[in-house]
TIBA-463444 format. One line per field, with one value per atom (N, C-alpha, C): x, y, z; residue number from 1; atom name; residue in one letter. Coordinates in Angstrom, 2 decimals. Each point is the difference from the previous one (the first is absolute). Example, Ala and Ser with C-alpha at 12.3 -4.5 7.8 and 13.67 -1.06 7.14 Angstrom:
BEGIN
c1: c(13.19	-0.89	0.90	-0.35	0.82	-0.77)
c2: c(-5.69	1.19	1.20	1.05	1.19	1.09)
c3: c(7.80	0.00	0.00	-0.72	0.06	0.73)
i: c(1	1	1	2	2	2)
at: c(N	CA	C	N	CA	C)
aa: c(A	A	A	S	S	S)
This chain:
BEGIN
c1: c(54.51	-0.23	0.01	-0.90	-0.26	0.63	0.83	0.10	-0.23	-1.49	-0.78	0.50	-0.27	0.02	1.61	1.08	1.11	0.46	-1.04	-0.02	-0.49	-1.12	-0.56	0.65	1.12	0.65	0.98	0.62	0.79	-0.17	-1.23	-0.69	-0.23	-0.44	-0.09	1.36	0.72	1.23	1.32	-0.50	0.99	-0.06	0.98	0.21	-0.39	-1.02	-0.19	1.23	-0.10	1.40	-0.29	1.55	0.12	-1.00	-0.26	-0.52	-1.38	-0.53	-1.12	-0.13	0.95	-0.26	-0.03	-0.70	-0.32	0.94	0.55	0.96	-0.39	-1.81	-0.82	-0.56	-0.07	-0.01	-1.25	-1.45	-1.12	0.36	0.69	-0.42	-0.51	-0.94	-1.29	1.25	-0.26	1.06	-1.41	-0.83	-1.15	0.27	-0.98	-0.05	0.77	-0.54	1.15	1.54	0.16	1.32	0.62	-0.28	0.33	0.46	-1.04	-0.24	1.06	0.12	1.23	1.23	0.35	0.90	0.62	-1.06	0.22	0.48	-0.72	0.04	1.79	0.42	1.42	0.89	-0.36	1.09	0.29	-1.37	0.36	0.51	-0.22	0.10	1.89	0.17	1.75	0.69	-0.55	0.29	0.42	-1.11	0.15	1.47	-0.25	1.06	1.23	0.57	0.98	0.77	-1.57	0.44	0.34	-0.75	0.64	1.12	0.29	1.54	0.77	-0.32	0.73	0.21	-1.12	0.17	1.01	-0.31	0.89	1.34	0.49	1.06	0.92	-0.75	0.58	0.31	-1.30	0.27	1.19	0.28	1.07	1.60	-0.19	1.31	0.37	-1.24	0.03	0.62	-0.66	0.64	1.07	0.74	1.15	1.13	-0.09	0.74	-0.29	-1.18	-0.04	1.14	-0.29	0.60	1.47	0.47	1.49	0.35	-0.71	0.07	0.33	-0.93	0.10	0.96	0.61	0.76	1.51	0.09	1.31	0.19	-0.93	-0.13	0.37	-0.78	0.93	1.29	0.12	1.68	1.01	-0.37	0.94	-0.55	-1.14	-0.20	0.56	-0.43	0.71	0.83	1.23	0.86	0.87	-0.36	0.02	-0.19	-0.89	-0.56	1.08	0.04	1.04	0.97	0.70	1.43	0.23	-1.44	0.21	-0.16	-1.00	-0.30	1.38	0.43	1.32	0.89	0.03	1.62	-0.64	-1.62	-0.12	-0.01	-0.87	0.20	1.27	0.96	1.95	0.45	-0.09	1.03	-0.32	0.99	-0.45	1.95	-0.79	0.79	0.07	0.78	-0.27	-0.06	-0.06	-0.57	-1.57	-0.39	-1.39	-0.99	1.18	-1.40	-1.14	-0.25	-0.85	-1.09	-0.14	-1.06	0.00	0.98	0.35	-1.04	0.55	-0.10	-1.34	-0.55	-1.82	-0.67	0.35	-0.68	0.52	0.63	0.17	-1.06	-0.73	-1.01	-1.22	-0.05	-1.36	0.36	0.99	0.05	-0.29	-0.45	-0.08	-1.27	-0.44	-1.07	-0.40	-1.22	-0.32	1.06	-0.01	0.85	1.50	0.46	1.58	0.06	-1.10	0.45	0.16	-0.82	-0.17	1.34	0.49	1.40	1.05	-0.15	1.64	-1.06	-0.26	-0.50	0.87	-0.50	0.80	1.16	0.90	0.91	0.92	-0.37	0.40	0.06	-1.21	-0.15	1.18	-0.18	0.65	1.72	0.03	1.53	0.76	-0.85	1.17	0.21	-0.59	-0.89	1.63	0.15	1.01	0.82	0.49	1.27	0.64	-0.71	0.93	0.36	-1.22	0.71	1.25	-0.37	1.12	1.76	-0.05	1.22	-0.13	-1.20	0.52	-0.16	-0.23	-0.59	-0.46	0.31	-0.28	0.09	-1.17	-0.29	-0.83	0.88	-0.80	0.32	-1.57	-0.18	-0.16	0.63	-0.40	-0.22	-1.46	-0.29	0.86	0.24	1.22	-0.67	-0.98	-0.69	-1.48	-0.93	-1.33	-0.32	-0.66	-1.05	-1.26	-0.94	-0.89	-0.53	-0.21	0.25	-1.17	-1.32	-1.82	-0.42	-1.14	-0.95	-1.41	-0.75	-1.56	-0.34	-1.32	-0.21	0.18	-0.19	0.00	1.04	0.99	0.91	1.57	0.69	1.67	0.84	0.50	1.44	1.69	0.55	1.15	1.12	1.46	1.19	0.55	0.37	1.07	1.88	0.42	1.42	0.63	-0.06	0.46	1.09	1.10	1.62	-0.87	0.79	-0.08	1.29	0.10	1.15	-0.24	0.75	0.07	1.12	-0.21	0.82	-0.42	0.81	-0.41	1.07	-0.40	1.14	1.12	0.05	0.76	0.85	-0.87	0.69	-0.28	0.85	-0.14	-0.04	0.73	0.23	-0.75	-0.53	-1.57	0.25	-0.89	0.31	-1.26	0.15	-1.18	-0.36	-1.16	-0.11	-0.90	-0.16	-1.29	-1.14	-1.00	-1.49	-0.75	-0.69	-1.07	-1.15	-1.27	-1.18	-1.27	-0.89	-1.10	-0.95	-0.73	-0.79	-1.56	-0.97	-1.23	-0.77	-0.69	-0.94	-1.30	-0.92	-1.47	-0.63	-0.74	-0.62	-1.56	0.11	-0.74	-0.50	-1.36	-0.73	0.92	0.71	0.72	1.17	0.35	1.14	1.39	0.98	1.07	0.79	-0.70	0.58	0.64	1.17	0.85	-1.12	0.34	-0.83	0.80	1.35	0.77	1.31	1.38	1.25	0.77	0.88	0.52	1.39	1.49	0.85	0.34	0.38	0.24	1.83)
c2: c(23.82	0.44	-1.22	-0.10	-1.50	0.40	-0.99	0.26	0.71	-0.05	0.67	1.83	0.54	1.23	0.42	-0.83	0.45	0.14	-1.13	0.10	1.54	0.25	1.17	1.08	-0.42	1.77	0.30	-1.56	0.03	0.26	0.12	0.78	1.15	0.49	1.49	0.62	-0.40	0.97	-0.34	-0.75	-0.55	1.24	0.30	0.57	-0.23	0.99	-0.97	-0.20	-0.91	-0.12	1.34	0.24	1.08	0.10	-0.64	-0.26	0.83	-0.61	0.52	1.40	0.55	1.67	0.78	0.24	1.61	0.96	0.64	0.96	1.23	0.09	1.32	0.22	1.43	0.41	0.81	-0.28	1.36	1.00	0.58	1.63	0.64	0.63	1.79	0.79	1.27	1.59	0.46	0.99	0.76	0.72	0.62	1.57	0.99	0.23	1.20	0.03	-1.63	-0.22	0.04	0.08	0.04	1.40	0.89	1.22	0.62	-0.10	0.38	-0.32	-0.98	-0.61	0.95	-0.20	0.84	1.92	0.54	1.41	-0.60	-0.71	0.37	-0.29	-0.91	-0.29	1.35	0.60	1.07	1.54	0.20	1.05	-0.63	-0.93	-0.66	0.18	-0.05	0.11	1.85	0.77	1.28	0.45	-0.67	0.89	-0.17	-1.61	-0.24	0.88	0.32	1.09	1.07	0.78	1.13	-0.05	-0.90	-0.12	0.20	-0.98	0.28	0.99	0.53	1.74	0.65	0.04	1.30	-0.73	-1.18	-0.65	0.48	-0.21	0.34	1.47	0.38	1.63	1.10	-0.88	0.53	-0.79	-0.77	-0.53	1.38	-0.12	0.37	1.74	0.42	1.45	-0.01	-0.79	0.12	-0.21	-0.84	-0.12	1.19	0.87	0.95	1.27	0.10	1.02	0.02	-1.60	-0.23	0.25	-0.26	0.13	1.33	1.10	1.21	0.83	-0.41	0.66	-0.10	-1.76	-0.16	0.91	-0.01	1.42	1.36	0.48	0.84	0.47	-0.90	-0.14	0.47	-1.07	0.49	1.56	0.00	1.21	1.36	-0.07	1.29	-0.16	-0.76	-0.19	1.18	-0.86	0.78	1.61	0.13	1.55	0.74	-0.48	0.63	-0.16	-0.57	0.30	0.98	-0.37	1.76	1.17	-0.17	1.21	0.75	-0.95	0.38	0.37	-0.15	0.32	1.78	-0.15	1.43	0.89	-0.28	1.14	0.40	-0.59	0.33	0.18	-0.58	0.73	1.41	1.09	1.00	0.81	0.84	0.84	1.56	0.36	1.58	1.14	-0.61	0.98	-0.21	-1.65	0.41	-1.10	0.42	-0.41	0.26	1.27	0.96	-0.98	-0.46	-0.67	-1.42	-0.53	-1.74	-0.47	1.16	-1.30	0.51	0.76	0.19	-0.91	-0.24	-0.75	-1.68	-0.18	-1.36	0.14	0.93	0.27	-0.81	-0.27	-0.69	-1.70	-0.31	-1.23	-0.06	0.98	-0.37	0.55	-0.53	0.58	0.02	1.21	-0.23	0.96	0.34	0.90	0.24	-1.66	0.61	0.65	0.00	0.64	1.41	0.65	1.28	0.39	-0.96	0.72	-0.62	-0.62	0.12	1.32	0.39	0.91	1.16	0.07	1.01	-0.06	-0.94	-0.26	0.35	-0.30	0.70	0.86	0.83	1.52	0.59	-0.14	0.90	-0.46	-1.37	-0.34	-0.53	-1.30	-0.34	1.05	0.34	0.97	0.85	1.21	0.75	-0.44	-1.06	-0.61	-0.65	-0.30	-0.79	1.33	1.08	0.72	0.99	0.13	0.59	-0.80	-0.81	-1.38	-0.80	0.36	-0.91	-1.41	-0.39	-1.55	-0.55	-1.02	-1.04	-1.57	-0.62	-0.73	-1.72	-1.00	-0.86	-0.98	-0.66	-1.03	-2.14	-0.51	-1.31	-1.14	-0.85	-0.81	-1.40	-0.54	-0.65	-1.87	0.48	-1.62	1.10	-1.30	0.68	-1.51	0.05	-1.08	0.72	-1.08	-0.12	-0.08	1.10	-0.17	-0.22	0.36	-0.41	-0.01	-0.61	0.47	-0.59	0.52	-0.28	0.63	-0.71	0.85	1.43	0.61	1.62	0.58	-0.66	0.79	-0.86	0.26	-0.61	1.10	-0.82	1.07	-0.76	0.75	-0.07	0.53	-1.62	0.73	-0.10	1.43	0.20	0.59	-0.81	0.37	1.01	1.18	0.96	0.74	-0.14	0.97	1.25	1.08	1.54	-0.06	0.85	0.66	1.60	0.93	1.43	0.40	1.20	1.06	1.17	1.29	1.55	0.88	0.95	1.07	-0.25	-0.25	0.07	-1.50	-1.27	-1.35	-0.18	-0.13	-0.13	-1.48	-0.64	-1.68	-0.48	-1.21	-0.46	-0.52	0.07	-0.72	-1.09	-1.06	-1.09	-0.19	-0.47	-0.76	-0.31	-1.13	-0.68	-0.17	-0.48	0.55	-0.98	-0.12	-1.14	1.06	-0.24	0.55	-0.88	0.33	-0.71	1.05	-0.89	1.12	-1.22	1.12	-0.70	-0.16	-0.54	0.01	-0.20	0.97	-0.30	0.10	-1.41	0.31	1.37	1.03	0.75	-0.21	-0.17	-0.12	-0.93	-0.89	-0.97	0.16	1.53	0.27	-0.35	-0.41	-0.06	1.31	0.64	1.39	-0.38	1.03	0.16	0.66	-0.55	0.88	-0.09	-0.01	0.03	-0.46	0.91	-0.42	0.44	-0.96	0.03	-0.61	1.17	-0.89	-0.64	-1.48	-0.75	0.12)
c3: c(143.36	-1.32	-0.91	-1.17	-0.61	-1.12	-0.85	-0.82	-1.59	0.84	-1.77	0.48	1.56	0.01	-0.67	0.39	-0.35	-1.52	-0.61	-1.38	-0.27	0.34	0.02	0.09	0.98	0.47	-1.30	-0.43	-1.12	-1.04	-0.42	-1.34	-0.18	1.52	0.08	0.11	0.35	0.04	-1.03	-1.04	-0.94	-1.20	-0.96	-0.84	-1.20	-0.66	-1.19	-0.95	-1.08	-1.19	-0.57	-0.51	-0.77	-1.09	-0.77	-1.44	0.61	1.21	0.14	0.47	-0.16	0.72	-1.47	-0.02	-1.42	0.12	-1.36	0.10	0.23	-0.19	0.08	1.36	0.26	1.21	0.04	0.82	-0.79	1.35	-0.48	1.13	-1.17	1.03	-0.56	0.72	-0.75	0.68	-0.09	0.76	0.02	-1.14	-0.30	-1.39	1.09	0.69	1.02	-0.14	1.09	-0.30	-1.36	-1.31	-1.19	-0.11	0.22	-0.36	1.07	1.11	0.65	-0.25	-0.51	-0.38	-1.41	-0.80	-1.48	0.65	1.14	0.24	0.66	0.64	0.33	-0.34	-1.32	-1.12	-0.55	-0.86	-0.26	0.71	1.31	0.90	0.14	0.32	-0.25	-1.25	-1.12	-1.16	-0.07	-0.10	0.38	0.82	1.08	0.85	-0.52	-0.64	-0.54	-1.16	-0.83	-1.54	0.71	1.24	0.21	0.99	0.53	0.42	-1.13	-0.97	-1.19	-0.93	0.21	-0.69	0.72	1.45	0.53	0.25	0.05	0.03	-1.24	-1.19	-1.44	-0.33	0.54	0.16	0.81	1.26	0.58	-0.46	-1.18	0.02	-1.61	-0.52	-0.96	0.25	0.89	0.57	0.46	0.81	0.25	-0.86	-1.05	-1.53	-0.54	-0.47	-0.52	0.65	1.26	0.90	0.05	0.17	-0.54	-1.27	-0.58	-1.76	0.17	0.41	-0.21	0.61	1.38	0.40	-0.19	-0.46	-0.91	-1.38	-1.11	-0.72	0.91	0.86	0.35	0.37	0.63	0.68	-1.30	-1.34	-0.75	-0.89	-0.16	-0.52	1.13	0.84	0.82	0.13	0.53	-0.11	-1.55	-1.06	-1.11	-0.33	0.52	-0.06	1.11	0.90	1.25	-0.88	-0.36	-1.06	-0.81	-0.68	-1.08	1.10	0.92	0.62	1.34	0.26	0.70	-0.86	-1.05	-1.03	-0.91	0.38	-0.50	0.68	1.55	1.13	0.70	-0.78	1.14	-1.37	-0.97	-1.05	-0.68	-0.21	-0.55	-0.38	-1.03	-0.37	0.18	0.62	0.77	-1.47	-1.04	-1.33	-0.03	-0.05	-0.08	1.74	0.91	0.92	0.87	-0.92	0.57	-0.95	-1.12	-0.39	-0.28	0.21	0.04	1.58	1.19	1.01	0.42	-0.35	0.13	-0.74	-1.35	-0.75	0.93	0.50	0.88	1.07	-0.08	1.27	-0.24	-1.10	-0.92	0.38	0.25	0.51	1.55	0.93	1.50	-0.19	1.91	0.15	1.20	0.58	1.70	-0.27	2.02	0.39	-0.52	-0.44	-0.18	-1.49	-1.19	-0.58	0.13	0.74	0.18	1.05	0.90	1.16	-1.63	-1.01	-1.24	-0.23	-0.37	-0.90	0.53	1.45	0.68	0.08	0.56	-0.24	-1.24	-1.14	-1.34	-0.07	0.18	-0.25	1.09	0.88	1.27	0.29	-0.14	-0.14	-1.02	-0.31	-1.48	-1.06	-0.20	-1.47	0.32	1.13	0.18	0.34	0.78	0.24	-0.97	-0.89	-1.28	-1.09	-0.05	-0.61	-0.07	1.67	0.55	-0.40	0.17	0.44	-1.49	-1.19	-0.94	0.47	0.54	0.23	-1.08	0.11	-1.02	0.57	0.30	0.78	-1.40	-0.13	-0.63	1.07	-0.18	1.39	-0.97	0.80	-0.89	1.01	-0.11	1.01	-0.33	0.88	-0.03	0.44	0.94	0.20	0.85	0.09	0.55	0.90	0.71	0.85	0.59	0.13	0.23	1.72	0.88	1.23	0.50	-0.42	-0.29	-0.50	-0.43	-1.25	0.23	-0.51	-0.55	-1.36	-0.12	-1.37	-0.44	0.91	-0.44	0.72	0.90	0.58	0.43	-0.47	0.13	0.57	1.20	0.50	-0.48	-1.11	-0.46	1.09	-0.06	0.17	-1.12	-0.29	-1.00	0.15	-0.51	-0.28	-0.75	0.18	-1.02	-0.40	-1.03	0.04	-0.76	0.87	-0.46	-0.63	-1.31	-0.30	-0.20	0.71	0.03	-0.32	-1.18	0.13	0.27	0.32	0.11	-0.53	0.42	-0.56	1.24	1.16	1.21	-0.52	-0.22	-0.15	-1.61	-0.97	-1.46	0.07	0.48	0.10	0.09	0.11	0.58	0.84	1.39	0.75	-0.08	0.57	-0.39	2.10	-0.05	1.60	-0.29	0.90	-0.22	1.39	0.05	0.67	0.15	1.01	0.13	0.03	-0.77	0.27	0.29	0.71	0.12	-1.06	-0.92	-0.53	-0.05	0.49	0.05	-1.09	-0.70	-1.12	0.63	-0.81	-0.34	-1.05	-0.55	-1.21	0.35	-0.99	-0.16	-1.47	0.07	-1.80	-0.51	0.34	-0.89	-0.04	0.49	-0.32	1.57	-0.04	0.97	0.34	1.31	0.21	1.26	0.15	1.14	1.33	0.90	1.31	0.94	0.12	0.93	-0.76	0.24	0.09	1.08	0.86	1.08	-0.17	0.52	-0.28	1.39	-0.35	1.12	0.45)
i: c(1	1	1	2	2	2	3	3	3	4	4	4	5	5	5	6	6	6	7	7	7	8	8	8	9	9	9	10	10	10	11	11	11	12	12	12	13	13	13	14	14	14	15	15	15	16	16	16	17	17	17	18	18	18	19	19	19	20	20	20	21	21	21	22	22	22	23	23	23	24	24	24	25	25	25	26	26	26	27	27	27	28	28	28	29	29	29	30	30	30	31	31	31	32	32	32	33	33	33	34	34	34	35	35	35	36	36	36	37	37	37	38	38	38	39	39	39	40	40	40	41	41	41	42	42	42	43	43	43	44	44	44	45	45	45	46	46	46	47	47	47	48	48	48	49	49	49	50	50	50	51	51	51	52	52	52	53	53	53	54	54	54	55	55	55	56	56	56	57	57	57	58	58	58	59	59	59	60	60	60	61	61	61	62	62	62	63	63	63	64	64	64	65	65	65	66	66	66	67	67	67	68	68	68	69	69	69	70	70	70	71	71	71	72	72	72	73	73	73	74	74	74	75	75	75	76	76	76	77	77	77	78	78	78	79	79	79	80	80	80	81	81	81	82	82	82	83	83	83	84	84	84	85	85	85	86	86	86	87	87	87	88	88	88	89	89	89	90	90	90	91	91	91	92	92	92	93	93	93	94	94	94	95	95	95	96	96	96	97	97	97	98	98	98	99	99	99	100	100	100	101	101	101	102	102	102	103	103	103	104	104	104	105	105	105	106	106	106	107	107	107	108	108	108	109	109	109	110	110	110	111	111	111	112	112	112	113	113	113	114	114	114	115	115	115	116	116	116	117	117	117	118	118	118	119	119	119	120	120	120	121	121	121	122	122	122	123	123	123	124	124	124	125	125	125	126	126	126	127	127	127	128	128	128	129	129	129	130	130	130	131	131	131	132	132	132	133	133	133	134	134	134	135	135	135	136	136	136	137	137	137	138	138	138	139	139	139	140	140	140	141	141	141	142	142	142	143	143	143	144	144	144	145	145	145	146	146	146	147	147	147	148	148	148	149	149	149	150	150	150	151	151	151	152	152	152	153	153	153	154	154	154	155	155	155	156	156	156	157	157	157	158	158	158	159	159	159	160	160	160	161	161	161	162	162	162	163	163	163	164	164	164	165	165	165	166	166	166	167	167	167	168	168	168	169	169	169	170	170	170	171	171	171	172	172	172	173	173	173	174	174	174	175	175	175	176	176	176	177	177	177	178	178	178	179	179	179	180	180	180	181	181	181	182	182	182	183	183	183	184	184	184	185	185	185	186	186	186	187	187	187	188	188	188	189	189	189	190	190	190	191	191	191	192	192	192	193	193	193	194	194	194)
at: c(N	CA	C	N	CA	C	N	CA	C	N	CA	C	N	CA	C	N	CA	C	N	CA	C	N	CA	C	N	CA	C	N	CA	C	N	CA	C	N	CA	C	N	CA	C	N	CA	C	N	CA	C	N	CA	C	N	CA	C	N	CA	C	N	CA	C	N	CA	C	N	CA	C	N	CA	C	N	CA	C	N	CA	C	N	CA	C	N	CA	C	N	CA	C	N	CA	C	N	CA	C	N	CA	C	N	CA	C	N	CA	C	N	CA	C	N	CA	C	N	CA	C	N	CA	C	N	CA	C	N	CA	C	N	CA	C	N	CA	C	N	CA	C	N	CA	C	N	CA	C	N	CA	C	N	CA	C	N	CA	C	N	CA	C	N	CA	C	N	CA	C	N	CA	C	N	CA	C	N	CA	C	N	CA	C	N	CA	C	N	CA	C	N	CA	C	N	CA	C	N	CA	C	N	CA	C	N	CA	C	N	CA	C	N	CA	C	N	CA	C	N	CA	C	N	CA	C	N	CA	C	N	CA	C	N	CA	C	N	CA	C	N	CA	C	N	CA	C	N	CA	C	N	CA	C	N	CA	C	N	CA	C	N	CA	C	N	CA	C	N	CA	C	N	CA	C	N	CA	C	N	CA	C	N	CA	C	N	CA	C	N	CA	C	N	CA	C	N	CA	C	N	CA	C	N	CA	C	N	CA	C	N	CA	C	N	CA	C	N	CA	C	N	CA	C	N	CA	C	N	CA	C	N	CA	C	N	CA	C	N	CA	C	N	CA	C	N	CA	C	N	CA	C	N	CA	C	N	CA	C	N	CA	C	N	CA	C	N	CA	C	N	CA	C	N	CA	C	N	CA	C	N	CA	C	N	CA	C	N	CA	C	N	CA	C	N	CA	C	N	CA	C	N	CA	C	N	CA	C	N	CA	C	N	CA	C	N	CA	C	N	CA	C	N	CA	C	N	CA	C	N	CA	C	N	CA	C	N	CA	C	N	CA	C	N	CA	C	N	CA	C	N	CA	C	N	CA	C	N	CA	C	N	CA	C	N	CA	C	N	CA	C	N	CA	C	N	CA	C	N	CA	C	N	CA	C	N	CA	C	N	CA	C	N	CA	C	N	CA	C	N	CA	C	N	CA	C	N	CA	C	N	CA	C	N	CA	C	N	CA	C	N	CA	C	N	CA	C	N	CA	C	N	CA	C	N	CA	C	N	CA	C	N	CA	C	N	CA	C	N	CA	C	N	CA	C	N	CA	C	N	CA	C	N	CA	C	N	CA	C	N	CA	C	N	CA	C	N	CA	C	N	CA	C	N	CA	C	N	CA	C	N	CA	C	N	CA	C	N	CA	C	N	CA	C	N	CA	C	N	CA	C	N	CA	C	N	CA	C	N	CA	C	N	CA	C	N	CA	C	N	CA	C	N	CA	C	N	CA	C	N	CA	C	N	CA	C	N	CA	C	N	CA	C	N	CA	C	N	CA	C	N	CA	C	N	CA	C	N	CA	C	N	CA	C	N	CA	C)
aa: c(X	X	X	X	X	X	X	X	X	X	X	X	X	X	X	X	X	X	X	X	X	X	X	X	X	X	X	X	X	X	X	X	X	X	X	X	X	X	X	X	X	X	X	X	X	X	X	X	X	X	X	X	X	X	X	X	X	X	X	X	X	X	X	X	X	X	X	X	X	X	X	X	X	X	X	X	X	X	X	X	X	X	X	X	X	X	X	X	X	X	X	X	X	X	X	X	X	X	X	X	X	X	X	X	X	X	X	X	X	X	X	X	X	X	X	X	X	X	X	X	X	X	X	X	X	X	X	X	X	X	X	X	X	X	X	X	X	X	X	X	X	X	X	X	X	X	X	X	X	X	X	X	X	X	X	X	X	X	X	X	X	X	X	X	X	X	X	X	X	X	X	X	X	X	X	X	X	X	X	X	X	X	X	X	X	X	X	X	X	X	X	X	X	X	X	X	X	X	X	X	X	X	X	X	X	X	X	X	X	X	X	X	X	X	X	X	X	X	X	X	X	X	X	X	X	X	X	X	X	X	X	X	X	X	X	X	X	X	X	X	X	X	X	X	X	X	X	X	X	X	X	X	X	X	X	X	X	X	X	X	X	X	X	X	X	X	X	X	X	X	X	X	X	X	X	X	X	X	X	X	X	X	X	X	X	X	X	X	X	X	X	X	X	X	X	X	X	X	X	X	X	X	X	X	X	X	X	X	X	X	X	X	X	X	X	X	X	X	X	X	X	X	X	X	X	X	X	X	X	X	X	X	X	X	X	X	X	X	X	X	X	X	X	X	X	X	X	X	X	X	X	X	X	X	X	X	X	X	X	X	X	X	X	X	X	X	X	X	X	X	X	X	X	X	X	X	X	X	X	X	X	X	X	X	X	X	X	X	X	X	X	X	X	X	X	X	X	X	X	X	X	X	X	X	X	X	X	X	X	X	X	X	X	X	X	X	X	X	X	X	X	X	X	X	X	X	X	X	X	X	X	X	X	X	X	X	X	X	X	X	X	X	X	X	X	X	X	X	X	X	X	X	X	X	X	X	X	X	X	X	X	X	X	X	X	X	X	X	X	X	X	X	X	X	X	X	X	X	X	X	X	X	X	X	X	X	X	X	X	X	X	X	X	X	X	X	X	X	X	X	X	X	X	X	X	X	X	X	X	X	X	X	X	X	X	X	X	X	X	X	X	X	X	X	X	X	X	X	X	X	X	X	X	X	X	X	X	X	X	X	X	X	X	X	X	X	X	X	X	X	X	X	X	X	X	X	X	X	X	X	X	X	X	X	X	X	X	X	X	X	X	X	X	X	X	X	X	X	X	X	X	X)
């Protein structure tokens, strides 16, 4: 090999100086490639907003649903208080029309078995015996709930007198009482003593 070829090889395979390399680069992208490019930016773009819709949408429902069923809890809750202290308390002068009108707070089957109940036993056993029955809730909790339906434990002291016991005697009661909102309203659909 003569010296000129090695000169030769050394030119071809030498680096040019920095200074001499351009900072610009020409690439072409085809019109296609553009146009595909633009369809899956946007088809990516898309899918992202509606992730984001139904992402927002289901956070947004589940705050609502909590929202709403914490409102319930304490609203039935509430309503079961008045409504337990009206369906057990009565006076054997007038509870032939006190504890029917407590009937307007239940609903579904159990209002119709108090109904009976009243008519056929309390109604005559208190008049018979003078009964006199006031009921007072004493603590309540929250044992389920959703929006339209809460199952209450309640704590309840009876105090009774009759013609047989003049004294009062007091005892106290655990009840489970169920709530359902009907039309807005918090009705009894079940009381059970535990």
């Amino acid at each position: 090999m003569t010296t000129a070829t090695v000169e030769k090889l050394r030119e071809d395979h030498e680096m040019p100086e920095p200074s001499a390399v351009s900072g610009k680069r020409n690439f072409r992208i085809s019109p296609a490639v553009r146009l595909w490019a633009k369809i899956a930016s946007i088809a990516l773009l898309c899918v992202l907003f509606v992730v984001v819709l139904v992402v927002g949408w289901f956070q947004l429902s589940t705050y609502l649903d909590d929202r709403h069923t914490a409102d319930a809890r304490t609203a039935a809750v509430d309503a079961a208080s008045v409504q337990v202290v009206d369906m057990l308390s009565y006076d054997y002068e007038n509870v032939d029309t006190t504890l029917p009108k407590a009937a307007d707070g239940l609903t579904g089957d159990f209002r119709d078995e108090y109904l009976k109940l009243v008519k056929d036993a309390i109604v005559p056993g208190a008049k018979e015996k003078k009964l006199t029955v006031k009921v007072s809730v004493q603590g309540a909790a929250v044992i389920s709930a959703s929006p339209d339906s809460v199952d209450t434990l309640m704590f309840v002291n009876q105090v009774t007198t009759s013609s047989e016991n003049p004294q009062a005697v007091t005892s106290g009661s655990r009840l489970r009482v169920s709530m359902h909102k009907v039309d807005g309203r918090w009705l009894v659909s079940q009381l059970t003593p535990i």
